[in-house]
C-alpha positions in Angstrom: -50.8 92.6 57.7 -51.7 90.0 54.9 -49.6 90.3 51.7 -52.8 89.7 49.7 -53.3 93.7 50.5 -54.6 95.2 47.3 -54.7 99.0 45.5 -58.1 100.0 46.9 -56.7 98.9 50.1 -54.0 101.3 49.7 -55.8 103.7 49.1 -58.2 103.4 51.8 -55.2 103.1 54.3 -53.7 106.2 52.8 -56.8 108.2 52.5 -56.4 108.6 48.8 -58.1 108.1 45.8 -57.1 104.4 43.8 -55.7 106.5 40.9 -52.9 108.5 43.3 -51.7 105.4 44.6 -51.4 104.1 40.3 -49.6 107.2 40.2 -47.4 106.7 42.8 -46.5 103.6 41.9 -46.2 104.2 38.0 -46.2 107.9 37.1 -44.5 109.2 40.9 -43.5 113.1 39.5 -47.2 113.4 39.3 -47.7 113.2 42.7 -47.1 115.7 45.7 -43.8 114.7 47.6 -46.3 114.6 51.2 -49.2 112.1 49.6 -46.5 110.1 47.9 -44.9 109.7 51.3 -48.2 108.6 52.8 -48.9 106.6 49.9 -45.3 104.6 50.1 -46.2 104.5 54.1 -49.4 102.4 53.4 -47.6 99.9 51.0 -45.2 99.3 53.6 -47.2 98.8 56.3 -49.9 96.6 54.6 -47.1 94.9 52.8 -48.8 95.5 49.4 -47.2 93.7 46.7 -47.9 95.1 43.0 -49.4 92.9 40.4 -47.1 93.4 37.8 -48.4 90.3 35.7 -51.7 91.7 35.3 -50.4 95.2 34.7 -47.8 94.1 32.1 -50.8 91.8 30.3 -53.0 94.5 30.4 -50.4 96.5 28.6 -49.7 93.9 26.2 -46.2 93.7 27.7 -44.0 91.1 29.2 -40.3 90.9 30.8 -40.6 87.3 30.5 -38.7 85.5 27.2 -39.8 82.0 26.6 -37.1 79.4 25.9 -37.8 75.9 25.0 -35.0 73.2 24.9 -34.5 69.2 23.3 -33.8 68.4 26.7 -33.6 70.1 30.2 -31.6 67.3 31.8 -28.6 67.6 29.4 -25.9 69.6 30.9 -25.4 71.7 27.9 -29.1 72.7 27.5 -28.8 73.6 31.2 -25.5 75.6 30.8 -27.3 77.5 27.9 -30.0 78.4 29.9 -28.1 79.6 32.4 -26.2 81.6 30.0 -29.5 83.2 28.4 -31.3 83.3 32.3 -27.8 85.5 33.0 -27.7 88.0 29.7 -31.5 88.3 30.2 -31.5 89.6 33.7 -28.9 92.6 32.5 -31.9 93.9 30.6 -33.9 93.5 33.4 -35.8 90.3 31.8 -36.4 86.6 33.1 -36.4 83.3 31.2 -39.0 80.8 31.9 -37.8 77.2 30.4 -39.4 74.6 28.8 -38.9 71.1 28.5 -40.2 69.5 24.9 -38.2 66.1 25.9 -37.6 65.5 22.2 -41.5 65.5 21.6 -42.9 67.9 18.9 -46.8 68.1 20.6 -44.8 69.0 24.0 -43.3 71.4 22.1 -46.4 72.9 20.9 -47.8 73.2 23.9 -45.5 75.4 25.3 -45.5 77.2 22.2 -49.0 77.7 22.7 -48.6 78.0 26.4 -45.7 81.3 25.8 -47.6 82.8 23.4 -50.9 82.8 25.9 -48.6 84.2 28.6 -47.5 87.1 25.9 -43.9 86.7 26.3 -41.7 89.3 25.1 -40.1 86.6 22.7 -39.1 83.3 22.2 -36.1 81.5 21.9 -36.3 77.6 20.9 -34.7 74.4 20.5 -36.6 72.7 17.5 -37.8 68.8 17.4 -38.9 69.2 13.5 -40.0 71.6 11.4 -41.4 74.7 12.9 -41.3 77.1 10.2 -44.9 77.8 10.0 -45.3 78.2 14.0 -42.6 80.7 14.0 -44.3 82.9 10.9 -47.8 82.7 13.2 -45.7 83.8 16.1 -44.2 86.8 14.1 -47.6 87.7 12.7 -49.3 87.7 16.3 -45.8 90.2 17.7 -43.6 87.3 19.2 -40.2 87.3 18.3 -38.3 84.0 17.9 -34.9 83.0 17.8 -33.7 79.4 17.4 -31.0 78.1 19.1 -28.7 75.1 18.2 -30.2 75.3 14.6 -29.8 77.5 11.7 -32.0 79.2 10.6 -33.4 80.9 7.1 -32.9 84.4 7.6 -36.0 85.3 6.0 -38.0 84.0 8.9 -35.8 84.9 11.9 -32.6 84.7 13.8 -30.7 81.6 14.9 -27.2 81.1 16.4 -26.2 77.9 16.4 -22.5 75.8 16.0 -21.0 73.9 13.0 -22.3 70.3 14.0 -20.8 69.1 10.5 -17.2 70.5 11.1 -17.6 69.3 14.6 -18.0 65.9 13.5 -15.2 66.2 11.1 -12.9 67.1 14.1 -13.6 64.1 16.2 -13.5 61.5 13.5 -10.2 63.3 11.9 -8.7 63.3 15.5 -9.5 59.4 16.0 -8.4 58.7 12.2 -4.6 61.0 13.2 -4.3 58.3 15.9 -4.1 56.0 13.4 -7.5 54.1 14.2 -9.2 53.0 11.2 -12.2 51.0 12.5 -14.6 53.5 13.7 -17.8 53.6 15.1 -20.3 56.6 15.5 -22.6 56.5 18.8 -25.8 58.4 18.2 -29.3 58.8 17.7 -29.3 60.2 13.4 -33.1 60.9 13.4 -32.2 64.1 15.4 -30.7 67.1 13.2 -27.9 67.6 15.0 -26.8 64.0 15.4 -27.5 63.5 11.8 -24.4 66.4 11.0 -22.0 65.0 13.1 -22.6 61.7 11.7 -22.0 63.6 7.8 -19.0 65.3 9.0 -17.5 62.2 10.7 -18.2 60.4 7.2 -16.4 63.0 5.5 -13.6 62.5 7.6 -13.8 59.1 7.0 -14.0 59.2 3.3 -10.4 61.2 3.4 -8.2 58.3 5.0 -7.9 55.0 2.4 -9.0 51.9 4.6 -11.1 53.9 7.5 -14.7 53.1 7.8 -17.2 54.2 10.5 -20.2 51.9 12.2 -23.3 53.7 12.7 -24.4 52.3 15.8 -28.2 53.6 16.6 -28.1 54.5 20.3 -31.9 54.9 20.3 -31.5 58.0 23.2 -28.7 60.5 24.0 -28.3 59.5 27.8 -25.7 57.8 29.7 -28.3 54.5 30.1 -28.3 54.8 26.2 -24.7 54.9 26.0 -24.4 52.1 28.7 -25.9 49.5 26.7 -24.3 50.3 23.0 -21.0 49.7 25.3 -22.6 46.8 26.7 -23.6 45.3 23.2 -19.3 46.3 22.3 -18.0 44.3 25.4 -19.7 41.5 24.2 -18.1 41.4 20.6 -14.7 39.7 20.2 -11.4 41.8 20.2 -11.1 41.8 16.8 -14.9 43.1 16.0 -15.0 45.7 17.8 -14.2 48.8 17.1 -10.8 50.8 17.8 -12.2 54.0 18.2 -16.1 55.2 19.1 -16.9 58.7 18.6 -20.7 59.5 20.2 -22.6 62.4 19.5 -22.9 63.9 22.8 -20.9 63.4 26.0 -23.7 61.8 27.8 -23.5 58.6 25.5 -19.9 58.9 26.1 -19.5 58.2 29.7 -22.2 55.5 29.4 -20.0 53.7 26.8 -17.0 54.5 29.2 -18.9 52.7 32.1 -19.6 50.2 30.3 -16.2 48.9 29.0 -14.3 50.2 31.8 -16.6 47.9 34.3 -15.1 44.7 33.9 -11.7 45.7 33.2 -11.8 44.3 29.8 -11.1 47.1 27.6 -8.7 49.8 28.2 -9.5 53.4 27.0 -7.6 54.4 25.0 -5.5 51.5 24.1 -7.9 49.4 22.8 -10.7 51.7 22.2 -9.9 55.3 21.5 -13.3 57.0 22.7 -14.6 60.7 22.2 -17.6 62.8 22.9 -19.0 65.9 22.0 -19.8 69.3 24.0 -17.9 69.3 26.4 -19.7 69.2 29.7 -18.5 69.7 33.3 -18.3 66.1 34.3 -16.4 65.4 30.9 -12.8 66.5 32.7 -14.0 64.7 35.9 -14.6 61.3 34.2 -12.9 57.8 35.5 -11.0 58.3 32.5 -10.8 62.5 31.5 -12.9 62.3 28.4 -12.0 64.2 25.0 -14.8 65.7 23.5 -15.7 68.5 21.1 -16.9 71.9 22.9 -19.4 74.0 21.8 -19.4 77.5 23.5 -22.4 77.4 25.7 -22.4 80.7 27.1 -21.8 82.6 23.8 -24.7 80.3 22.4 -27.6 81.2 25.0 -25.5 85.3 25.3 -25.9 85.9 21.7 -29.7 84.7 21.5 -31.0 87.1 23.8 -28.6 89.2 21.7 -30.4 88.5 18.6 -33.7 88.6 20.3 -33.2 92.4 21.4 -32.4 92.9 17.7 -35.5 91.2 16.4 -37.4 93.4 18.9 -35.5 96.2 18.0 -36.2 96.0 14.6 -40.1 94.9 14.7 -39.2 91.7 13.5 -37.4 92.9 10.1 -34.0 92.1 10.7 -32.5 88.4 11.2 -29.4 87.2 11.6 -27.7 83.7 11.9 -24.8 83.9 14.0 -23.0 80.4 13.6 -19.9 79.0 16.0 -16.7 76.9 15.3 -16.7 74.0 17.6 -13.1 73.3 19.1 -11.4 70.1 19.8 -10.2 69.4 23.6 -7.9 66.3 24.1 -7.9 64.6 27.1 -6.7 60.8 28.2 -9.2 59.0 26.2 -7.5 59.7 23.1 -4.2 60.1 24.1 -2.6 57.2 24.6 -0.3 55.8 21.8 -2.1 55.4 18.5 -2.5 51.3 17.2 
């Protein structure tokens, strides 16, 4: 039989009435042990399949959390989806993702796309400010969290990781090497990047004689990273830089490509190099690549976490929960300092 089988059809299968077999299927003690047999007989043999999107929008309900990330194709958005996808499904949940691709009117529209689905919650990666989207969401019953920014606790939950102090590691690492010529790889319009960059400064500003180049990447991919390490290659030895920290590891192994192609500049002896979050193909790279982690599956755990609590709590209680980033040292830093 076709899986298209509905209620009434059920019911006219079973020889019962449409309200027995709603009752079988949502309130069974109500019904007799012999029509629920018949009743579960039916479903089986026409293959019935319940509608439980209509029944949970008809009840104003939803197991489905919304979660909109900067950018689906970065490995650590992906890893902390896969994180939340996992701590959702233990409360019997599922996560449906969204791509804004850096774009606030993208964002918006799934925003407005969540809300029309009447997701149990939200959890979201900003592009700006949002402040005034997520009090509409609150007033209209949606719970939001953000993740990989904090948050003012008067509004709602966040967890999200010290981007400043992670900064300051990487550039304090490069600086113990002894390098003194930096340069920082990144695009600063974007929060994030933008507190690296200050905490790299601040590193920086520690060491007598150390400066740090800002060096705009205009993207966070490896083709972004690719050409700032194209536009490096091309300076003489003695203007480049001896050490290039870049904001995420993406632009990292683009830079890598680059000045490892020709066989021109050896990483690390000539240019210390060092990313940040610490992705799978980091460890794997032509040369293992140091980078700063940030704990991915405690960052998309703890936001279904916080978005239980939100629910929990009718939207009264808020939390930031923020992480330490940790430095990991591999072979592009570790070669003998200059």
């Amino acid at each position: 039989m076709s899986q298209t089988a509905s209620i009434k059809d059920v019911a006219t299968h079973a020889q019962v009435a449409v309200g027995t077999v709603s009752n079988v299927l949502n309130y069974p003690d109500r019904v007799s042990q012999r029509t629920k047999e018949r009743v579960l007989k039916s479903i089986a043999e026409l293959g019935f399949v319940r509608n439980d999107a209509a029944r949970q929008l008809r009840a104003g309900q939803s197991r489905t959390i919304g979660l909109i990330v900067l950018d689906v194709g970065n490995p650590f958005f992906s890893s902390v989806a896969r994180a939340a996808e996992d701590a959702a499904t233990a409360l019997g949940s599922v996560v449906l993702v969204g791509d804004s691709g850096q774009d606030a009117s993208r964002e918006a529209h799934y925003m407005d796309l969540f809300q029309e689905q009447r997701v149990q919650g939200l959890l979201l990666s900003p592009v700006g400010d949002v402040a005034e989207r997520i009090d509409t969401l609150r007033e209209r019953g949606v719970p939001t969290v953000l993740v990989d920014e904090l948050a003012d606790t008067d509004r709602c939950s966040s967890v999200s990781v010290d981007d400043q102090e992670g900064g300051y590691l990487a550039a304090k690492h490069l600086l113990d090497l002894g390098r003194r010529r930096l340069a920082f790889v990144g695009t600063p319009s974007i929060r994030q990047v933008a507190s690296r960059l200050k905490g790299a400064q601040r590193a920086v500003a520690e060491v007598s004689g150390a400066s740090v180049e800002v060096l705009d990447s205009a993207g966070q991919t490896v083709l972004a990273g690719r050409q700032v390490g194209n536009s490096l290659v091309e300076r003489a030895p003695e203007l480049r830089p001896e050490a290039v920290f870049c904001s995420n590891d993406l632009l990292a192994l683009g830079v890598m490509q680059s000045l490892t192609m020709l066989r021109t500049v050896r990483i690390p002896e000539d240019i210390a190099l060092i990313g940040y979050d610490d992705i799978d193909f980091a460890i794997s790279a032509v040369v293992p690549l140091s980078s700063i982690r940030q704990p991915t599956e405690a960052l998309g755990r703890t936001a279904i976490e916080l978005l239980a609590e939100e629910q929990e709590s009718g939207g009264t209680k808020h939390r930031a929960v923020v992480f330490t980033p940790e430095l990991v040292v591999r072979q592009s830093t570790a070669g003998a300092p200059s």
